[in-house]
C-alpha positions in Angstrom: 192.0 52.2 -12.4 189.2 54.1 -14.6 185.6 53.6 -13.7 182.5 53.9 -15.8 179.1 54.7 -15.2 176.3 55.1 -18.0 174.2 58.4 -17.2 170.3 58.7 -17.5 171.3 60.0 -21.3 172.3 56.9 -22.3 176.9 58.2 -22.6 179.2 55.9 -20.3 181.2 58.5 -18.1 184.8 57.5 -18.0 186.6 58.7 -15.3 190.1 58.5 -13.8 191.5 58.9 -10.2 195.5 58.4 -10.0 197.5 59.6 -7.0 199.7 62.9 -8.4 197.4 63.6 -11.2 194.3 65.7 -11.9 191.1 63.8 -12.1 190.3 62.9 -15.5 186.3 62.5 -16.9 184.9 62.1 -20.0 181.6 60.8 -21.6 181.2 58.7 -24.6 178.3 57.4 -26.5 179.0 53.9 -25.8 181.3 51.7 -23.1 183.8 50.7 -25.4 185.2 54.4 -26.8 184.9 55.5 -23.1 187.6 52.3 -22.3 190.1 53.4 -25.0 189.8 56.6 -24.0 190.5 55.6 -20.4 193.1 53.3 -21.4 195.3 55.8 -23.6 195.0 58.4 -20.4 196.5 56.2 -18.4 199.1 54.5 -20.5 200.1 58.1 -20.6 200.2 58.7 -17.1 202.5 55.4 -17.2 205.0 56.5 -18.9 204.6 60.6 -17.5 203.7 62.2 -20.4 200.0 62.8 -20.0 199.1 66.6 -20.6 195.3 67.1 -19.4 193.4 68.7 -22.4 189.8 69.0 -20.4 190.3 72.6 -20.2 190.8 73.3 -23.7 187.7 70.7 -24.3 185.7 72.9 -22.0 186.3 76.4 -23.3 185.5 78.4 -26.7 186.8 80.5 -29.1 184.1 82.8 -27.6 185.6 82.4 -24.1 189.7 82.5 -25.5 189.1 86.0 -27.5 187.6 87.2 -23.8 190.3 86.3 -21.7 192.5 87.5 -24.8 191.0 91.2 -24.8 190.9 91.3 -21.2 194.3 90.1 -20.2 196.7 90.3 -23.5 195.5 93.5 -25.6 195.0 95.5 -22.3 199.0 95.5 -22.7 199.7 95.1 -26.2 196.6 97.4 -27.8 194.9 100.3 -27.7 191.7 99.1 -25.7 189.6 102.5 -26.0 185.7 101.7 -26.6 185.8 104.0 -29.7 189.2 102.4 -30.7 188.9 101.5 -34.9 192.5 99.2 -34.3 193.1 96.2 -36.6 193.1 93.8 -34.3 189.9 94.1 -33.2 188.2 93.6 -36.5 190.3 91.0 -37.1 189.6 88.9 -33.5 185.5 89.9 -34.4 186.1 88.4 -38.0 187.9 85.2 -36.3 184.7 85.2 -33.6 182.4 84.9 -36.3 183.5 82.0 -37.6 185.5 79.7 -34.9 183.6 81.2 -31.9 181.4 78.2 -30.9 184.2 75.7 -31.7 186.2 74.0 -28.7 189.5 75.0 -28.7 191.0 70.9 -29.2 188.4 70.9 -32.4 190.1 74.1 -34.3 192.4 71.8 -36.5 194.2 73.0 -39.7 191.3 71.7 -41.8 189.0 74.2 -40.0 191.6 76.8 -40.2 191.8 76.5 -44.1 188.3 76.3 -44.6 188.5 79.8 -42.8 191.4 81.1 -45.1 189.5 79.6 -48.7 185.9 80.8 -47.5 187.4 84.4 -46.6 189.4 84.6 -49.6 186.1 83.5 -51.9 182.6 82.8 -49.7 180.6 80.0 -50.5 177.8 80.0 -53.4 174.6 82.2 -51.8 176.8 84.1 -48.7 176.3 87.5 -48.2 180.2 87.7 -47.1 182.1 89.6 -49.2 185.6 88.3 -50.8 188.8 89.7 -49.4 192.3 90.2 -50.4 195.3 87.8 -49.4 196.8 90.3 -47.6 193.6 90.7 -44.9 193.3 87.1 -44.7 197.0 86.9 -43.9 196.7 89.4 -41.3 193.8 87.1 -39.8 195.4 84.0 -39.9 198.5 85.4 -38.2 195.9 86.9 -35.5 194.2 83.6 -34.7 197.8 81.8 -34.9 198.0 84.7 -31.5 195.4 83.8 -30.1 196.1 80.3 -30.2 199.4 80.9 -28.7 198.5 82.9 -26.1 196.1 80.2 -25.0 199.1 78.1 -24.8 201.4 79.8 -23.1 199.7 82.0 -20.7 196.2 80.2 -20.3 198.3 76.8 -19.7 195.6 75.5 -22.0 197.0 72.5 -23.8 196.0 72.4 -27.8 196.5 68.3 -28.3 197.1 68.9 -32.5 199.8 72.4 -31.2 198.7 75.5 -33.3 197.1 74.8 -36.4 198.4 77.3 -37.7 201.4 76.1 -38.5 200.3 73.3 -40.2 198.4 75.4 -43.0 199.2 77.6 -46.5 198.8 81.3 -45.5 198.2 83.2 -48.3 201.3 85.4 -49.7 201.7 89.1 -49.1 200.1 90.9 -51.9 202.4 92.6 -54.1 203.6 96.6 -52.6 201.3 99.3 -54.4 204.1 101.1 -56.1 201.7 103.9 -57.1 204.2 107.2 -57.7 202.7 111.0 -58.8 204.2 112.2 -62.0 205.6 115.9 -62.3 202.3 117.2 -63.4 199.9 115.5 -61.3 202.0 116.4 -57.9 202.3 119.9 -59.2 198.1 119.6 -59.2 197.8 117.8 -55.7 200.2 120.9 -54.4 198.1 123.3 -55.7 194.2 121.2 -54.9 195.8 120.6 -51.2 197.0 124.8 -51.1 193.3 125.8 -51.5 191.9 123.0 -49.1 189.5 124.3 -46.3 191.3 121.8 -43.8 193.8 123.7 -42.3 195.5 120.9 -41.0 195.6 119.0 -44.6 198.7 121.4 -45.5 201.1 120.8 -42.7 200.0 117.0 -42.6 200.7 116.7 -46.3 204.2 118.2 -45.8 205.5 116.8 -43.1 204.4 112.8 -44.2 206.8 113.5 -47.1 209.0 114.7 -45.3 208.9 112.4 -42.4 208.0 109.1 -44.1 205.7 108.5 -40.6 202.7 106.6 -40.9 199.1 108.9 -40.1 198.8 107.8 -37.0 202.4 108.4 -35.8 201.6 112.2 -37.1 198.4 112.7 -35.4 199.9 112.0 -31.9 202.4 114.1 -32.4 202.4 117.3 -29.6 204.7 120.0 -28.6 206.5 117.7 -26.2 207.9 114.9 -28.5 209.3 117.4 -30.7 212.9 118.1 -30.1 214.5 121.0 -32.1 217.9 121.1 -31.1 218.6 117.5 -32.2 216.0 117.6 -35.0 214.3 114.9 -33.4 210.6 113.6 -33.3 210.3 111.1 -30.1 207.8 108.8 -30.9 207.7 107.2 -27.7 204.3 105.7 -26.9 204.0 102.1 -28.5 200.2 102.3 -28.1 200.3 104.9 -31.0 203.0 103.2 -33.4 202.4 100.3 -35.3 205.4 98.2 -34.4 204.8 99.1 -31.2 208.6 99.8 -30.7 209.1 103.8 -29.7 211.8 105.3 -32.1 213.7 108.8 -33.2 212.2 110.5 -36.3 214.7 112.8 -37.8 213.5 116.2 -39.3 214.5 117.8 -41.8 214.8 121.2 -42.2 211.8 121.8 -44.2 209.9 119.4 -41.3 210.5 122.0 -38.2 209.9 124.6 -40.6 206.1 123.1 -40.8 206.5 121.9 -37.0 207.2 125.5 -36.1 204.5 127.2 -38.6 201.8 125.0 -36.4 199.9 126.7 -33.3 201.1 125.6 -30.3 197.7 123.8 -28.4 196.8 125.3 -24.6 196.3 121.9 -23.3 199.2 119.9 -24.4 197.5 118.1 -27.3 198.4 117.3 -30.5 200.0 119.6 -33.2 197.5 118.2 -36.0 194.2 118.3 -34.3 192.1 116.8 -36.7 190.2 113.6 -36.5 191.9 110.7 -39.3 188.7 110.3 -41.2 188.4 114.0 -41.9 192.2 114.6 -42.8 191.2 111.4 -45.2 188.3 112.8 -46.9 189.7 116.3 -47.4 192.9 114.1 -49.6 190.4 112.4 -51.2 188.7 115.5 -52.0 192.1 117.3 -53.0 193.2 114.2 -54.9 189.5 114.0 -56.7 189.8 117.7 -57.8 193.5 117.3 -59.3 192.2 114.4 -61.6 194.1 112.2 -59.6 192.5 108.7 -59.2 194.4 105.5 -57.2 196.2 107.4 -55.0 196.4 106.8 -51.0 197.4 108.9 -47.6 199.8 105.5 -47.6 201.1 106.0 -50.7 202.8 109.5 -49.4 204.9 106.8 -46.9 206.6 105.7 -50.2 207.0 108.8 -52.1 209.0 109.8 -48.8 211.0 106.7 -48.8 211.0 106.4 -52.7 213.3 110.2 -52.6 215.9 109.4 -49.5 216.4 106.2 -51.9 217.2 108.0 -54.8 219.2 110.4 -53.0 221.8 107.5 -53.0 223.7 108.8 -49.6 221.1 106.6 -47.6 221.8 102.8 -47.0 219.5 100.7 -46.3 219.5 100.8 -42.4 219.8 104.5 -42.3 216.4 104.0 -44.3 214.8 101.7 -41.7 215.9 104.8 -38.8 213.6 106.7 -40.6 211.4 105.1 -41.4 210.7 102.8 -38.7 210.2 99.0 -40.3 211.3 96.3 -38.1 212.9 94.4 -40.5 215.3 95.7 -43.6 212.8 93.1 -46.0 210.6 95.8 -46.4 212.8 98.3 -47.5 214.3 95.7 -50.3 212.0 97.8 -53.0 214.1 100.7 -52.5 217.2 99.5 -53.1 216.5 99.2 -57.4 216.0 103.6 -56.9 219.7 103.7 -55.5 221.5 101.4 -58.0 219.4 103.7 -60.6 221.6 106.8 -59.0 224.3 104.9 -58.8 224.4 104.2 -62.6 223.9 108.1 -63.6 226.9 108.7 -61.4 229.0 105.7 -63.4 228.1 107.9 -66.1 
């Protein structure tokens, strides 16, 4: 049977002591919510489906993203202080706005008043407006989160993830951005007379390679292997789907590789910081009168040309190039059928 005592404040305590079940308390402002409260506990326990929710009631966002840095990303992330990662802009952007919220009182109304303020800020914010694609990766990151509560906290969420029960905002469209003849000839020649002697060899071998930045800037001496023309990305800490792969190289790729110094210490090939390889592309691009044109963008010139080579299906593609999933690559597959056609004559 449930008892009730009313505190000095004025709230009636509800609590609940039943032989095989954790001890269930709860304070209301008046008698009568605490006894329908007390009364759908225990019709639960009746017929053995009560699940206790206190702990979810008790903890915050705040506390979740702790336990979720401290015991999830340690395995999952890089977890370096100076790390610049995704995911921990994305869990700080997620703190800012659900982090004094109980976990039970994130519902998918306060989850899409998160997606429509990110996406436009209410009248007089100082937050700026972002794309779909950010807010997607966000929502997908608290949907994690969430999870994560569940199913290794033990923490239960009475309304499941709200996640679910919400819009997410499409993918933005692919950038699609592709150099003509004349303005790679000019990035060639701006990037030949850069002062960053790593820009070069970087440039080369991510068109050569199709890797993403960071997968180039871990590469050292060790994951290289010539005589299968192999580049053994291994560490999942340092690729983004965290899944270690086999980069094949061409022949125009170990010639770069082997044109590199060889570091004392073991370290990487390209020893240049990200931000400085950036800005000298930017420079080299700004000098060539070249204008909307990413590091990124060199991931799908690489992929665009193995297309329209039209002797690489679609998985050999994804070996390259390392997407989890062939959806991805579904872009490419217009450049082939274009090759195709000048062969039909």
């Amino acid at each position: 049977m449930a008892t009730f005592e009313q505190r000095d404040s004025g709230y009636w305590q509800a609590k609940i002591r039943r032989k095989g079940w954790p001890k269930q308390s709860k304070s209301f402002r008046t008698k009568a919510e605490a006894e329908i409260w007390a009364r759908s506990i225990e019709s639960e326990m009746d017929r053995g489906v009560f699940l206790s929710a206190i702990e979810a009631e008790q903890t915050t966002f705040f506390e979740l993203v702790k336990r979720f840095r401290e015991e999830f990303a340690l395995h999952h992330y890089r977890v370096r202080e100076d790390s610049k990662e995704a995911w921990r802009f994305q869990c700080a952007r997620l703190e800012e706005f659900f982090g004094e919220f109980a976990l039970t009182s994130i519902d998918q109304k306060l989850v899409a008043r998160f997606r429509d303020e990110r996406l436009k800020p209410p009248a007089g914010s100082d937050r700026v407006a972002v794309g779909d694609s950010t807010v997607r990766k966000e929502i997908f990151m608290l949907s994690k989160i969430l999870g994560f509560a569940q199913t290794e906290c033990g923490f239960v969420l009475p309304r499941g993830n709200p996640v679910q029960k919400i819009r997410v905002p499409t993918e933005g469209k692919a950038r699609d951005r592709r150099l003509t003849t004349d303005e790679w000839s000019a990035l060639e020649r701006e990037i030949e007379k850069s002062r960053s002697p790593y820009l070069k060899p970087a440039f080369g071998l991510a068109v050569e390679t199709s890797m993403r930045q960071a997968e180039l800037l871990s590469l050292t001496a060790s994951m290289i292997d010539k005589k299968r023309r192999l580049a053994l990305l291994l560490d999942p800490e340092k690729i983004k789907t965290e899944e270690p792969r086999a980069v094949p190289l061409s022949s125009r790729a170990l010639e770069i590789l082997e044109s590199l110094p060889r570091p004392i210490d073991g370290g990487p090939l390209l020893p240049v910081e990200r931000l400085t390889l950036y800005h000298a592309f930017v420079a080299a691009c700004k000098r060539a009168g070249i204008s909307d044109y990413t590091w990124h963008d060199l991931r799908h010139e690489a992929l665009s040309r193995l297309a329209e080579r039209g002797d690489f299906d679609v998985l050999e593609m994804a070996q390259v190039s390392g997407h989890k999933t062939l959806q991805m690559l579904k872009r490419y597959t217009h450049l082939r059928a274009e090759r195709l056609a000048e062969k039909l004559g």
